[in-house]
C-alpha positions in Angstrom: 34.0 -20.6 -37.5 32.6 -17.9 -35.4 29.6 -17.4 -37.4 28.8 -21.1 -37.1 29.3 -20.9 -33.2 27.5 -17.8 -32.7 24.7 -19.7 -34.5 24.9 -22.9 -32.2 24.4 -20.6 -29.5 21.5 -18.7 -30.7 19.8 -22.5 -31.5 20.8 -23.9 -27.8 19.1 -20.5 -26.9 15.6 -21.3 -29.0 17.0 -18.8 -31.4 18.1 -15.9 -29.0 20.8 -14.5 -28.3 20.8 -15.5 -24.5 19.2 -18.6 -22.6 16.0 -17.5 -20.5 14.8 -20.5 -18.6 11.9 -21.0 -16.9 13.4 -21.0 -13.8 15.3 -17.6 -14.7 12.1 -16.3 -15.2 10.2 -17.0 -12.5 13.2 -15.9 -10.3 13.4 -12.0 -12.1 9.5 -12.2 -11.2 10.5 -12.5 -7.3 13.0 -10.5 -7.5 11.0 -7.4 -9.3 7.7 -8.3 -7.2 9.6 -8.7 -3.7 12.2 -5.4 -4.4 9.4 -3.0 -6.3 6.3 -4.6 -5.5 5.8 -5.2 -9.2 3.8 -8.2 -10.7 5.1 -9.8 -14.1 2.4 -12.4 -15.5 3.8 -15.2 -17.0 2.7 -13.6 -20.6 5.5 -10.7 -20.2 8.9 -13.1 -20.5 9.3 -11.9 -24.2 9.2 -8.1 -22.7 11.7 -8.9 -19.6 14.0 -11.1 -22.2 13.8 -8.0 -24.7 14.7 -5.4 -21.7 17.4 -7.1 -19.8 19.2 -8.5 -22.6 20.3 -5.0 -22.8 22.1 -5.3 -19.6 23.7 -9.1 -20.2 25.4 -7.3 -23.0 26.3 -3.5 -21.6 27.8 -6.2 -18.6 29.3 -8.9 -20.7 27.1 -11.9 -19.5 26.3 -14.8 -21.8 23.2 -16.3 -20.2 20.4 -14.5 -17.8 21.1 -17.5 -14.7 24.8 -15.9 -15.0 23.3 -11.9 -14.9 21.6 -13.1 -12.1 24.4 -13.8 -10.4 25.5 -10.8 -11.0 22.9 -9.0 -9.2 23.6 -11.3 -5.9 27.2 -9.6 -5.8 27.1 -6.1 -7.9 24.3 -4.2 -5.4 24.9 -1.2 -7.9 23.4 -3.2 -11.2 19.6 -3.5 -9.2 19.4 0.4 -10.2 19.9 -0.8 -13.8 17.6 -4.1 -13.3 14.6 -1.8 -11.9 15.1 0.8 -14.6 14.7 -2.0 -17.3 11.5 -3.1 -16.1 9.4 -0.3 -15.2 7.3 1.3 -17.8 7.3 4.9 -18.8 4.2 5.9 -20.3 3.3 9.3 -20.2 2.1 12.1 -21.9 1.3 16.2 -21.2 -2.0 16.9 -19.3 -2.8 12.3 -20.1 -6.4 11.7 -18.9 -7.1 15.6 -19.1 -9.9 15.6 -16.8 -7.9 15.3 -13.6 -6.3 18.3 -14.5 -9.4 20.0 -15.0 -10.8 18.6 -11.3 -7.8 20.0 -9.6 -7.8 23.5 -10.8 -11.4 23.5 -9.6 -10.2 22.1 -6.2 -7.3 24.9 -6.1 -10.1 27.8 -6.6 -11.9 26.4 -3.9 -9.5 26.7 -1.2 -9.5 30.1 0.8 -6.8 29.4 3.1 -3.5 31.6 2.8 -1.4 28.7 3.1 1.3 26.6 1.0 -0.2 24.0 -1.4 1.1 20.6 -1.4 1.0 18.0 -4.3 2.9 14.6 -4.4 3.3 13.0 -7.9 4.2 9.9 -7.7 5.1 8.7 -11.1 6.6 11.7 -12.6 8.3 9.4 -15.4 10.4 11.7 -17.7 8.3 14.7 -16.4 5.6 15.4 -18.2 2.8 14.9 -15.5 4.2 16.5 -12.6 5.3 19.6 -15.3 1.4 19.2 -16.1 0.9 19.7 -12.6 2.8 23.2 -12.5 0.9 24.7 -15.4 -2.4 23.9 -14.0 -1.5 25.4 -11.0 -0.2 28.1 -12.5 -2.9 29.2 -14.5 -5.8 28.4 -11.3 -3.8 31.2 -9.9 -2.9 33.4 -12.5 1.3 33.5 -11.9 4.1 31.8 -12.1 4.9 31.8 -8.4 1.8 30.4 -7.2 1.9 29.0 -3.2 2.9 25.6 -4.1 5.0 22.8 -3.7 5.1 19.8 -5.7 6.8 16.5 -5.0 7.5 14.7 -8.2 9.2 11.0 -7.2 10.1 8.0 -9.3 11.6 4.5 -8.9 13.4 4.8 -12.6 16.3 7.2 -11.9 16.8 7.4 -15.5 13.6 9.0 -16.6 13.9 11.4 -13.2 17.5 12.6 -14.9 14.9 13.3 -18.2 12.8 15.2 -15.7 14.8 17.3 -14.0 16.5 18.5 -17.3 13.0 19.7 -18.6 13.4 18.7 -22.6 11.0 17.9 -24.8 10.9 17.4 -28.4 8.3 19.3 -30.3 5.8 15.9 -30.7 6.0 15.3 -27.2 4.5 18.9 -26.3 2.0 18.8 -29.4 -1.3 18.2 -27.1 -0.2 20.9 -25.3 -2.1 24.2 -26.3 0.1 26.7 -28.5 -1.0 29.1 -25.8 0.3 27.4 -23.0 3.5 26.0 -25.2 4.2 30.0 -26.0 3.6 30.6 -21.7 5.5 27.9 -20.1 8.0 26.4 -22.5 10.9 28.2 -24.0 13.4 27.6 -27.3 16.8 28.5 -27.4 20.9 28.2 -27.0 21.8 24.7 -26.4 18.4 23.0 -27.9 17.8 21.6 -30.8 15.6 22.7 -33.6 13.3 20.9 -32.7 13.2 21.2 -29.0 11.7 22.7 -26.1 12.4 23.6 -22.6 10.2 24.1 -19.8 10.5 27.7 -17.9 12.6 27.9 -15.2 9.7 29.1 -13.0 8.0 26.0 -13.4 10.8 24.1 -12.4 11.4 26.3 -9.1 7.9 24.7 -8.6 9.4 21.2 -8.6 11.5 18.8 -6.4 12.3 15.4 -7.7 13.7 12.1 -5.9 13.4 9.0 -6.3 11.3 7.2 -4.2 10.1 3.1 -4.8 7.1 2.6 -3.1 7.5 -0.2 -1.0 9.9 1.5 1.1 9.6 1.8 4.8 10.1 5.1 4.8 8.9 8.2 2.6 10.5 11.5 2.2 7.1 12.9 1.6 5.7 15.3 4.3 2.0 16.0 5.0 -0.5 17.2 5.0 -0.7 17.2 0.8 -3.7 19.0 -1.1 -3.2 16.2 -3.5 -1.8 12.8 -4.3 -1.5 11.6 -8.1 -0.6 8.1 -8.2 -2.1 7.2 -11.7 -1.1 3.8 -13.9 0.8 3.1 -10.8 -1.4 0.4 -9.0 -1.9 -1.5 -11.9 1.2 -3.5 -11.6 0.8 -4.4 -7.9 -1.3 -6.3 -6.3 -4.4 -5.6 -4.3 -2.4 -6.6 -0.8 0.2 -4.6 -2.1 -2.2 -1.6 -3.2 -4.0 -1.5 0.0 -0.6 -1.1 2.2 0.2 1.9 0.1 -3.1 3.3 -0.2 -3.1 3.1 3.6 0.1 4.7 4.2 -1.1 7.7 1.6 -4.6 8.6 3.9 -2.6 10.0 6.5 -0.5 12.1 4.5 -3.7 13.6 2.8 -5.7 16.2 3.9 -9.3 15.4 5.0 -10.1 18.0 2.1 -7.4 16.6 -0.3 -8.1 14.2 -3.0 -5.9 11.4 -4.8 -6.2 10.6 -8.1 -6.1 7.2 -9.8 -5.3 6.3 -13.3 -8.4 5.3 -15.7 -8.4 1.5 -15.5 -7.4 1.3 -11.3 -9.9 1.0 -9.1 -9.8 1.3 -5.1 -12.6 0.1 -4.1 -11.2 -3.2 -2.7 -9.4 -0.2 0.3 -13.5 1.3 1.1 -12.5 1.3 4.9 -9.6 4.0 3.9 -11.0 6.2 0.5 -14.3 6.7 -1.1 -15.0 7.4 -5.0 -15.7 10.7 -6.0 -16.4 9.1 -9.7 -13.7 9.7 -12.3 -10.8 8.0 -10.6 -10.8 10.5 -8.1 -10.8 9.7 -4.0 -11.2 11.0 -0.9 -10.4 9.8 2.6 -13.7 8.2 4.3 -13.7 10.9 7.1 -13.8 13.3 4.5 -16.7 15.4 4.3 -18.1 15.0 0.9 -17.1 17.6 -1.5 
């Protein structure tokens, strides 16, 4: 009997587990776009079904309109609801050439001062930990003049950060020099784990931070701002507000970086291309 009526649900469901209407849908599409600024197509329902059926069931709800619900009343479930739907793709030292560009930048710069670099989707860590090696090695120490910002929305890829541990395939693009300089085995890791120094992580502070808040706990003037494979989920009126709340925070000399397939062009009045998805503000003199 309760075989046959879990299959009469899962055909009143179009052969899932829970019901996803149309009108579900296009409600989790507000919801996402108006709390995180993020912009479902219509093609991703199979992704947000596959995602948040995870939550119906960690909560106990038998339909999405009822989960929903939830989120009208349980204010501590949207940390859970934005987790689900934000993508974590990254990699050590991804789209190499940025890294490259900023060590150049950093040799450049002759002030004594305190370097400042805000990383904006530090995912489970691997960019902004890319960040502290580069700046390591432009400056030959491990207690270079630098701070770096590394913020998320997902609070559960920032715990992944903060902790610093890598399985061996997620460090393999990373040179065995640098593995052997800035990562570390030992007691409480597995085989087949690494952790990152703790210098590098004395380099580091993490918070999360969604975007489309009204207020940042970011403080200027920053030597650089990487906000790559970010934009790509917002739209341009929602890219240009950011873009121009990030010129003032960056030094005229500063430069922002951009993911591979994101383009600024559409905000000319507030950044212009330095080619290779990297900016500069317009009153910038060209370097």
């Amino acid at each position: 009997m309760a075989a046959a009526a879990a299959a009469s649900a899962l055909s009143m469901a179009g052969g899932r587990e829970f019901e996803l209407t149309p009108a579900d849908f296009e409600r989790i599409r507000k919801l996402i776009y108006d709390h995180a600024g993020i912009v479902l197509s219509p093609a991703k329902q199979d992704m947000v079904y596959s995602r948040l059926a995870r939550r119906l069931r960690a909560c106990g709800d038998r339909s999405f309109a009822q989960y929903l619900g939830r989120l009208e009343r349980d204010r501590g479930e949207w940390e859970a609801f934005v987790n689900s739907l934000t993508t974590n793709l990254t990699s050590f030292f991804r789209e190499a050439h940025h890294f490259d560009i900023l060590s150049e930048r950093l040799r450049r710069i002759a002030e004594r001062r305190t370097l400042r670099i805000w990383c904006n989707a530090a995912s489970t860590g691997e960019e902004p930990y890319s960040l502290a090696i580069t700046v390591c090695e432009a400056f030959n120490t491990l207690t270079p003049p630098v701070q770096i910002f590394a913020s998320d929305i997902d609070t559960s890829v920032l715990a992944h950060a903060e902790r610093g541990v890598y399985r061996d395939d997620r460090v393999a693009r990373v040179s065995p020099d640098l593995q052997r300089r800035y990562f570390e085995r030992g007691a409480g890791l597995a085989p087949d784990e690494v952790r990152v120094r703790p210098e590098l992580k004395r380099l580091l502070t993490f918070r999360r931070i969604n975007l489309l808040d009204p207020m940042w706990p970011v403080q200027g003037p920053l030597d650089a701002i990487f906000c790559r494979n970010v934009m790509i989920y917002f739209d341009k009126t929602t890219q240009y507000g950011i873009l121009r709340r990030f010129a003032p925070l960056l030094r005229k000399d500063g430069a922002l970086f951009a993911g591979h397939s994101e383009s600024f062009m559409h905000a000319g009045d507030l950044f212009r291309s330095l080619g290779r998805t990297v900016y500069q503000r317009v009153d910038a003199d060209s370097r």
